[in-house]
C-alpha positions in Angstrom: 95.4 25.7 80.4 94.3 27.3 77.1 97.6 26.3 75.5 96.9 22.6 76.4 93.7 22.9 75.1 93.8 24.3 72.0 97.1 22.2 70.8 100.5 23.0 69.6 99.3 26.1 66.8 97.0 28.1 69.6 100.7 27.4 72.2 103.0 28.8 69.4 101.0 31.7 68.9 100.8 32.4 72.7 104.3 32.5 72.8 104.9 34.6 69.7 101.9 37.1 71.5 103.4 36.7 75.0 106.9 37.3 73.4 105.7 41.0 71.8 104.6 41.7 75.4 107.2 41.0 77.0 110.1 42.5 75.0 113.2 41.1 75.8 112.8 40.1 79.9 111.5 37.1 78.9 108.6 34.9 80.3 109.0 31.1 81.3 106.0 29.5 79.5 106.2 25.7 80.1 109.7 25.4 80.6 110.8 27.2 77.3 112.7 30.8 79.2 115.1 31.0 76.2 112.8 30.9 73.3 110.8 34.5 74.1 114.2 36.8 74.5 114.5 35.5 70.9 111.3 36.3 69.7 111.3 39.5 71.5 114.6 40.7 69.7 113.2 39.1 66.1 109.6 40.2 66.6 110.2 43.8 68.1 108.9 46.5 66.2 111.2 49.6 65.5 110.6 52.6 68.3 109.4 56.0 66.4 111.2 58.0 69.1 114.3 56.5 70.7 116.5 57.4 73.5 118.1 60.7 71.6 114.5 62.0 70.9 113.3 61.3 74.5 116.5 62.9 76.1 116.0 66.2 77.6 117.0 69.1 76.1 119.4 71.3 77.3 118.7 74.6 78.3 122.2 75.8 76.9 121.4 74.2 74.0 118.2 76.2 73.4 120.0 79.6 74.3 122.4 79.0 71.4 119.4 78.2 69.2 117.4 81.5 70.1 121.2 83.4 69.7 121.1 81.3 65.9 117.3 82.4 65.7 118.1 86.3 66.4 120.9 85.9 63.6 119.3 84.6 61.2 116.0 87.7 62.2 113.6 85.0 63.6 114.7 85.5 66.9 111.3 84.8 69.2 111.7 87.4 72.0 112.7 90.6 72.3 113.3 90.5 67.9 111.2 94.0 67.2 113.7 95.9 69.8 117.1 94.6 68.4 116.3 95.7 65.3 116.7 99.5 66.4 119.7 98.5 69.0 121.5 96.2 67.2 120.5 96.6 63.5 121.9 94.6 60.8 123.1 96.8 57.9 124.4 95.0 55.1 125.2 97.4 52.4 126.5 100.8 54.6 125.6 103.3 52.1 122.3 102.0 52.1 120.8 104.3 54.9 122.7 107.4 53.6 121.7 106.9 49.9 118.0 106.5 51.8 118.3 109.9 54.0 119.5 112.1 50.6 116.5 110.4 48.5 114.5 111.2 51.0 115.8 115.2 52.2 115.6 115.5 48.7 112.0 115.4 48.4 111.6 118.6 50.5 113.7 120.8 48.8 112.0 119.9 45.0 108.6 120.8 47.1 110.5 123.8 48.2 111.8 125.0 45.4 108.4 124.4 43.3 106.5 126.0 46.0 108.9 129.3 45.6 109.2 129.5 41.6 105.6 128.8 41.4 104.0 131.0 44.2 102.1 128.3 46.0 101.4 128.6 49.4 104.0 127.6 51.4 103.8 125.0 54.1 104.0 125.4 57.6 107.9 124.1 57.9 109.2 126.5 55.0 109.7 129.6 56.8 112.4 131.7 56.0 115.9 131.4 58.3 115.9 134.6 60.2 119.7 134.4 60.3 120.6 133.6 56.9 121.6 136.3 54.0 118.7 137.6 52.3 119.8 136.2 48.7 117.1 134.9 46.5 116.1 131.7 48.2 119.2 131.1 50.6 117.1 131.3 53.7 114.9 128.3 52.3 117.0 126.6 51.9 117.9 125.4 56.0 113.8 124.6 56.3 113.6 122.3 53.7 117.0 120.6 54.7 115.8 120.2 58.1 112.3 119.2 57.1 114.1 116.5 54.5 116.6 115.2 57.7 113.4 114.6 60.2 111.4 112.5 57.2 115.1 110.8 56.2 114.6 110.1 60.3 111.0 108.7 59.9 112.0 106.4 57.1 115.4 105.1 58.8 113.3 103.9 61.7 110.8 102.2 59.2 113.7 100.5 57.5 114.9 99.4 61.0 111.9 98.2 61.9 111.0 96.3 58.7 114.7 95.0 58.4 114.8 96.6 55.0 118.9 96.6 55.1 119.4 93.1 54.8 120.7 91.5 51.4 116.9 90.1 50.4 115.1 93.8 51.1 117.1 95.4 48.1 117.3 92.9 44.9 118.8 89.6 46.4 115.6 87.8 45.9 113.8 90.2 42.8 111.9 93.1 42.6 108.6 91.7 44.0 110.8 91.1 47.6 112.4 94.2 47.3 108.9 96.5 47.4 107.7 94.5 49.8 110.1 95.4 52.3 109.7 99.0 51.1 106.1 99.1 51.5 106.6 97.6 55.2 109.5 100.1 56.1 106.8 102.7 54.5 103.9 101.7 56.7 106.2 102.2 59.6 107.6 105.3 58.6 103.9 106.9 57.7 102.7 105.6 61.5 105.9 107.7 63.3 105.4 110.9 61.3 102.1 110.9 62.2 102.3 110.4 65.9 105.2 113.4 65.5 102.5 115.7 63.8 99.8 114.9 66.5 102.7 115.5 69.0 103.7 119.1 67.8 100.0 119.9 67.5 99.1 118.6 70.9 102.1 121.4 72.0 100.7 124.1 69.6 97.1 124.0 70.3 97.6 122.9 74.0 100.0 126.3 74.9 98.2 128.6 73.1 94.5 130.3 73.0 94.4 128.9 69.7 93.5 126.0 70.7 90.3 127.2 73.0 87.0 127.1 72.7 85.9 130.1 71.0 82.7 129.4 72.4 80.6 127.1 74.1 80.3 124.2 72.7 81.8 125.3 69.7 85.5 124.9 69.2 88.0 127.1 67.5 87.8 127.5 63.8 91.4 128.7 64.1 92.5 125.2 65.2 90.5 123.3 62.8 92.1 125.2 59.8 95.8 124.4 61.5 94.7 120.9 61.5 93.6 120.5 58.4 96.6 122.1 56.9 99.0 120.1 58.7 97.0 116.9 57.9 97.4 118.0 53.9 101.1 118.3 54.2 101.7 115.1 56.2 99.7 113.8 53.1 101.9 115.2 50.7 104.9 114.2 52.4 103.7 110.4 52.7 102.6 110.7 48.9 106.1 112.1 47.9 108.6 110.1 49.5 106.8 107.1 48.8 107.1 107.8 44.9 110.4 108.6 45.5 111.4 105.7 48.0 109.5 103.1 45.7 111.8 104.4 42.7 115.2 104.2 44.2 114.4 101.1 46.3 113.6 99.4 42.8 116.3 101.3 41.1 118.8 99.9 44.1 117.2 96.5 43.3 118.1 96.5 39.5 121.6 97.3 41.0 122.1 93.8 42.4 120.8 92.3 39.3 123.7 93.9 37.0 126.5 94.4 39.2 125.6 92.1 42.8 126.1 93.1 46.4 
């Protein structure tokens, strides 16, 4: 009725509005069923998602992209634990170039502490079983002191994926410190959870750690924790002077002479 009345413009433009609307299944508007599928297919406005985007997506699919994902270290779940289980080393005589930079920092403190008659730190006690010559029986505390921080600082390294290509001079110097300074964060955090550890053990199994009096606690423990606290800061202090250097040094490395 309103196509009638309004005359042969106000139909055509019904048709071409009916025709939008309709799509191509067409609508019989006074007798003229072939004219709309045309319109539909001329007038029909490009889809923004079509049948690929709307399709499902296949749950095999998405367990190839997590696998891709955990390659390539983005993996969503379960990424902080395969980088201790399944670590991805790049350069192999990264971590052993790591552990002797780091085991040689307590054998310098050693050896400084000796010549120079400082007091000596809790771990450098002399090897009951070793020859008595000069500073021979030093020598296996500092060692074993140097292998448990070399320990520390693999697991940072692990942790902060600092054996990959980009964490030692692929991508410059500014990349480079900071996966150091991660893999140093996370080194600093286990040593100290080992110190509380051995100190829980000390003070817990011995009178030391008891209340010399009521209310009062022992001025014997407080003395061993504040030593141990100074040397877990001179350890954090040193190796990260010493890290930081070789980790740059490494990353001048791959400038010169590459992978």
């Amino acid at each position: 009725l309103i196509a009638h009345m309004a005359g042969a413009k106000a139909r055509e433009s019904l048709v071409v509005l009916l025709s939008l609307l309709g799509g191509s299944h067409g609508f019989a508007v006074h007798g003229r069923p072939r004219l709309l599928p045309q319109l539909g297919r001329v007038a029909r406005l490009p889809s923004p998602a079509g049948p690929a985007a709307l399709r499902m997506s296949d749950p095999r699919e998405d367990g190839d992209e997590d696998r891709d994902m955990s390659k390539a270290g983005g993996d969503p779940s379960g990424g902080l634990l395969s980088r201790f289980l399944q670590p991805r080393v790049d350069d192999g005589g990264l971590p052993i170039a790591d552990s002797l930079v780091c085991l040689s920092v307590p054998v310098i403190i050693a050896t400084v502490t000796l010549a120079g008659g400082l007091p000596r730190p809790t771990w450098l006690v002399a090897a009951p079983f070793v020859p008595r010559i000069r500073s021979l029986p030093f020598v296996l505390p500092a060692v074993g002191h140097g292998l448990a921080l070399a320990s520390c600082w693999v697991l940072g390294a692990f942790a902060a994926r600092a054996y990959e290509q980009p964490a030692y001079g692929s991508k410059g110097y500014a990349v480079a410190l900071g996966y150091t300074l991660r893999a140093g964060a996370f080194a600093t955090g286990a040593l100290a959870l080992v110190v509380q550890a051995q100190l829980f053990l000390q003070l817990g199994a011995s009178s030391v750690g008891a209340w010399a009096e009521p209310g009062f606690p022992s001025t014997v423990a407080d003395a061993i924790i504040v030593q141990r606290t100074g040397e877990v800061v001179l350890d954090v202090a040193s190796e990260a002077v010493a890290m930081t250097a070789w980790r740059l040094y490494r990353s001048s490395l791959y400038g010169r002479f590459g992978d």
